[in-house]
N, C-alpha and C positions, 0 to 999 in steps of 0.2 A: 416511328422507331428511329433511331438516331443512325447516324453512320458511320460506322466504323474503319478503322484501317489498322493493316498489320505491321507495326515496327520493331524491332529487337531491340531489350531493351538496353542495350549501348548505345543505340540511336535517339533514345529520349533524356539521358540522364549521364553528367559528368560523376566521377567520381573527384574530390578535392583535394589534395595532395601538399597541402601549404607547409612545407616540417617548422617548427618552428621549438627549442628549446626555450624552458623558462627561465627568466634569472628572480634571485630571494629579490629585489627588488623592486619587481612586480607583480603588485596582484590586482588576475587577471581572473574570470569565470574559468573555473575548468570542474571537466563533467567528466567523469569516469566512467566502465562496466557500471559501478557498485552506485553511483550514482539515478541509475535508468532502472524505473520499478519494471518488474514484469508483466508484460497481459496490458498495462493499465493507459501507456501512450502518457504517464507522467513522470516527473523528476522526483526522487526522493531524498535528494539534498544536492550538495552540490557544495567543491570544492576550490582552493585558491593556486593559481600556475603557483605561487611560490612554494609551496610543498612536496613540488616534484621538481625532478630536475630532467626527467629522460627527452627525447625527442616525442612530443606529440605534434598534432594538429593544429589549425587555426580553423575556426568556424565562424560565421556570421549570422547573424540574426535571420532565421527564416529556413537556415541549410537546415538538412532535414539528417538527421543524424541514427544510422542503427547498426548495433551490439554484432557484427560481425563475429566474435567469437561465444559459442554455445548459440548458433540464431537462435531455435526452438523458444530458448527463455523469450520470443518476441519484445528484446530491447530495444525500442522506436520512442523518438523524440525527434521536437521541433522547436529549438529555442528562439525567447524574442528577446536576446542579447547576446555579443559579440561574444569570443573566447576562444579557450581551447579545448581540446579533448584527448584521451587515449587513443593510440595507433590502431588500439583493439574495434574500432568506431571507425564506420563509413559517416564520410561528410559527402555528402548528395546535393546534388543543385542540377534541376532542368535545364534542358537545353530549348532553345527557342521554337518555339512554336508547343509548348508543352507546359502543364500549369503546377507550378513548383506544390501548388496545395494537393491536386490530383495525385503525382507520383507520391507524397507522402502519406495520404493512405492507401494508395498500391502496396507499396511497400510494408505496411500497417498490417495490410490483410491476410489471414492464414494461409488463403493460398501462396502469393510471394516466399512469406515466412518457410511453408511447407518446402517449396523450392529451394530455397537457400540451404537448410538443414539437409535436403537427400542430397545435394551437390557439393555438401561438405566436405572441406579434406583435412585427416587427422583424427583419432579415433579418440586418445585420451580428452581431448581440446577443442572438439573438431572448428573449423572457422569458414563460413561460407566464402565459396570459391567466386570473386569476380569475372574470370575467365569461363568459367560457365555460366553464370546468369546472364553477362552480356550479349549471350547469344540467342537467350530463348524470347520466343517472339512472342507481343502483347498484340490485344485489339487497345486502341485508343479512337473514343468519339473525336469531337471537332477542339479545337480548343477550348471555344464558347461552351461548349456542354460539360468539359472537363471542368472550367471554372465555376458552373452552379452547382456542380456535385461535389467540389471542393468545398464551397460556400454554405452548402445542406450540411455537410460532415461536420464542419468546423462550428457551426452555430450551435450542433445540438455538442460540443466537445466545450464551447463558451459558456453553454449553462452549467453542464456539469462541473466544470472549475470554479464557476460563482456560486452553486451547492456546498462546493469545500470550503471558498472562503468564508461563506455565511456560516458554516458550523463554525469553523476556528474561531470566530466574532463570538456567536454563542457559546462553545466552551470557555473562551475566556471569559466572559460574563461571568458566564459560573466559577470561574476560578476566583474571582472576584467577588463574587460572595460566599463565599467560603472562608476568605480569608476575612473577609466582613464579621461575619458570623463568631469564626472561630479565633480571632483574632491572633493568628499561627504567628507573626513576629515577634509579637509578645511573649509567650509561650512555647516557641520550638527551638531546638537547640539545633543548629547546622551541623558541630560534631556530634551528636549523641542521638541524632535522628527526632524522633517525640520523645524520648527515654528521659524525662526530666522529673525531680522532684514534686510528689504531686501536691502538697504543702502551694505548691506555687500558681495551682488551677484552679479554675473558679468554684465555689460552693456548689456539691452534687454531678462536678466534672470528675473522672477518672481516668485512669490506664487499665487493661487488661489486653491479656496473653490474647494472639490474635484465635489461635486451638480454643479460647473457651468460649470464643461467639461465634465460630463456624467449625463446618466442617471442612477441612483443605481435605480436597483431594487432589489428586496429581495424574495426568494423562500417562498413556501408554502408546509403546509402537509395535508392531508387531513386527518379526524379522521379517527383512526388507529383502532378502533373497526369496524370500515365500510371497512372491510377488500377486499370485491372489488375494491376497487379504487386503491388498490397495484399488481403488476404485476411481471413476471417471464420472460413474454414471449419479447421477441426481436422486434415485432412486432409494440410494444408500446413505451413511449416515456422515453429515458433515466431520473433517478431522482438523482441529483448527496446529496450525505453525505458527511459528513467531513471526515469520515472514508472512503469513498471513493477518498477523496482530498488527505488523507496518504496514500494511495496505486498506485496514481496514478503518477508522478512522474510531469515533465511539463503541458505536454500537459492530461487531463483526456478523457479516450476511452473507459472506461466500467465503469459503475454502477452494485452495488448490487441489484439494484431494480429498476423499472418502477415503473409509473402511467400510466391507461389507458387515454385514446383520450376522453372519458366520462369525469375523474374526473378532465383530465385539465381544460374542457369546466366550469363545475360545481360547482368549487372552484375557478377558476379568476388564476390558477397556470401561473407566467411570464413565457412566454418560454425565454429563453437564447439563443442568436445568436451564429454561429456561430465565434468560434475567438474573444471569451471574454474572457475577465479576470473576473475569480470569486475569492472569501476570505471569507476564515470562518471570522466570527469575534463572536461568541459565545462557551463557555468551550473552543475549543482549538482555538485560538486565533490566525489567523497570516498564515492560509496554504492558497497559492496560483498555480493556475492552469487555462490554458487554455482551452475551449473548443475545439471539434473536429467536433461538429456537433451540432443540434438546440437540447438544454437540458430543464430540469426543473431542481430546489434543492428545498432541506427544507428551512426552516426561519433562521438560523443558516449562512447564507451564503449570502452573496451581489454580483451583477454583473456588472461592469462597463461597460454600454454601451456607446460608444463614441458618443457626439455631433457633428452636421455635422460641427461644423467651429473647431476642436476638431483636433489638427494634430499630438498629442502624439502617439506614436504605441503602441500595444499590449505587443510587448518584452519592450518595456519603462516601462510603466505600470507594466509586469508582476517583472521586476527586480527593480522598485520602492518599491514597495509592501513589497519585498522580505529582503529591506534593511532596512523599516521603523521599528522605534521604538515605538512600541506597548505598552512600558509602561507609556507613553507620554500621552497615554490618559484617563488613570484611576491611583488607585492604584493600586501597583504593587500585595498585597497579594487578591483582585478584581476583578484582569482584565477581568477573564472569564465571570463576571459576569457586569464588571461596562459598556462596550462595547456593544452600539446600533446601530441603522441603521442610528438613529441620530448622530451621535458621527464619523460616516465611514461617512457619508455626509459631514464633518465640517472638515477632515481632508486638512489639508492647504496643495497642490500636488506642488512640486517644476517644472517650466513649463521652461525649457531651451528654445533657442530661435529656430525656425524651424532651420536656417541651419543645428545646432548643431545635433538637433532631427534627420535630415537625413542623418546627415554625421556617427552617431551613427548607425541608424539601417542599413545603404547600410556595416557597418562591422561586426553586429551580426547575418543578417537574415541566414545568411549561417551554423552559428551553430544551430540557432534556428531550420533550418530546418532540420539540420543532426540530434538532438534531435531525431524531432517529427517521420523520418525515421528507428531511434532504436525504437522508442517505438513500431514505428504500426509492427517490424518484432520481438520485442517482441511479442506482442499480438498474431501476427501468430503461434511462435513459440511454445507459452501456447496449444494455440487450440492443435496443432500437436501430442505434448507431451499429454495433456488429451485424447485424440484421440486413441493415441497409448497405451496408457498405458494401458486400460482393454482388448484391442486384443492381447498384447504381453503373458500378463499374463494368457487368455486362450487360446493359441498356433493356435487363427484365423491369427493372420500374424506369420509367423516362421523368425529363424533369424540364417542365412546364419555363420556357426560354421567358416568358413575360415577368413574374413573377417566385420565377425557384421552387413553383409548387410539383408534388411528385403526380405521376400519372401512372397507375398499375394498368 
């Protein structure tokens, strides 16, 4: 059993303080709130100091970075490049004798998180209080033990990041043959979306109304002050968001939230079949993903469900979607706004002829399916890692000093 001691944790951990205003000048990494996905310990974009001008941060490669304002979203990152950040963002760096990877998934961990959020101050906003957390006291093992359980966390957090990159390889394959296939330069018009003269498509190519090869349905919310009808529990029926459409990458396997079996009944909520293609098509305009299993979503979102005389596939569909030009259908400064379920109905679907369609998917399902294979050992590997993390950090699993192996 390893051995512990008790330090507060202002005693293990600076906060960073560097102010530093940006000039147009320079551009520099800067990471926002809006930049930090939630839950996920990753970046979901990332922005340049020259677009801001306020007083932020300076951060360095390694400082462990998190979303002080709203903790609960669990905004945690750890970049491996210099830059800046938002004021709203603790910059974190151990102090000696303490292992800069260790405090960053402390801090990672629901417990921490949990912490931060009750010791909030501010109700509409609220922003975890430095002046209380520096006071409450942690067990920390030795250093040596911090560093293998940093070392544990971190390796299984490197494969899941070479999961994402290996899909993003794979979907662009596939984008690449599609454009192969369907030969889209030649063929698509940038203003007019696919809405082109069909005179100009190949023999046995067409257009049609996207309403007469599926059925769109459209998700539902149920009122959010009837706070039952929102769910936690697994047991209930997946509810997909748009923000769950950014975090999900192809194929979507987890929601932020359920609806109970009650309030599908009660509200007419469409369920979503398996192995559709869903699209935001409201504020963020354009994310596409397949289901994994029978879902619901909010109104924000459309489901293509295939007609039975309907022989497009899914991965067609999904790499349709993915190419179309969104600004085709509204104005461009708009979009978010000018886009209905009217509008996702009317869209004119370029229909290549069956051979085509199957000689295409007998070459993509095989990425498609190595995708969906990273994502679900993704997914595995999240749990394992969440799993592990609060037992490492209180020495219920130990970790074998020779080798970094765990010992239950």
């Amino acid at each position: 059993m390893p051995q512990f001691k008790t330090f507060k944790l202002g005693d293990a951990i600076n906060l960073v303080k560097d102010g530093y205003t940006p000039s147009l000048t320079e551009h520099l990494h800067y990471i926002g709130l809006e930049h930090i996905e939630q839950q996920t310990l990753r970046l979901a974009g990332i922005g340049k100091s020259s677009d801001v001008t306020s007083n932020k941060f300076r951060f360095k490669s390694g400082d462990i970075l998190f979303g002080k304002l709203r903790p609960y979203f669990r905004k945690v990152y750890r970049p491996k490049f210099d830059g800046v950040c938002s004021t709203d963002i603790w910059v974190v760096r151990a102090k000696k004798n303490f292992d800069q990877g260790f405090i960053y998934y402390l801090m990672a961990s629901e417990e921490f998180v949990d912490l931060s959020s009750q010791g909030s101050s501010g109700t509409r906003m609220p922003r975890a209080d430095w002046n209380n957390l520096k006071n409450i006291e942690w067990e920390f093992p030795s250093l040596p033990t911090q560093t293998r359980i940093a070392a544990i966390l971190s390796s299984l957090d490197d494969k899941i990041e070479l999961n994402r990159r290996t899909n993003a390889t794979l979907e662009a394959m596939a984008q690449t043959l599609f454009k192969k296939y369907f030969d889209l330069p030649a063929i698509a018009s940038a203003k007019e979306g696919y809405d082109i003269d069909p005179d100009n498509l190949p023999d046995g190519w067409r257009y049609e109304k996207v309403e007469s090869l599926f059925d769109i349905s459209i998700g539902r919310t149920p009122p959010r002050v009837q706070r039952e009808w929102f769910s936690n529990n697994h047991e209930d029926v997946k509810w997909i968001s748009i923000k769950d459409m950014g975090n999900s990458g192809t194929y979507i396997f987890e929601t932020s939230e359920y609806l109970t079996k009650e309030a599908v009944k009660k509200f007419n909520v469409p369920v979503i079949p398996d192995n559709t293609v869903v699209l935001s098509f409201k504020l963020t305009v354009g994310r596409v993903a397949i289901t994994t299993e029978k879902m619901l979503s909010n109104e924000a979102i459309a489901h293509f469900i295939p007609k039975k005389s309907t022989y497009l596939t899914p991965e067609y569909i999904f790499l349709f979607l993915k190419n179309f030009e969104y600004d085709s259908l509204g104005n461009t400064s708009s979009i978010a706004t000018a886009v209905n379920s009217q509008t996702i109905k009317g869209i004119n679907i370029l229909v290549p002829d069956i051979e085509m369609i199957n000689n295409f998917s007998s070459s993509v399902v095989t990425l498609f399916k190595r995708i969906k294979t990273n994502q679900e050992e993704i997914k595995t590997l999240i749990q394992i890692r969440d799993s592990l993390l609060p037992k490492l950090m209180s020495g219920e699993i130990e970790v074998n000093a020779a080798e970094n192996e765990l010992v239950s």
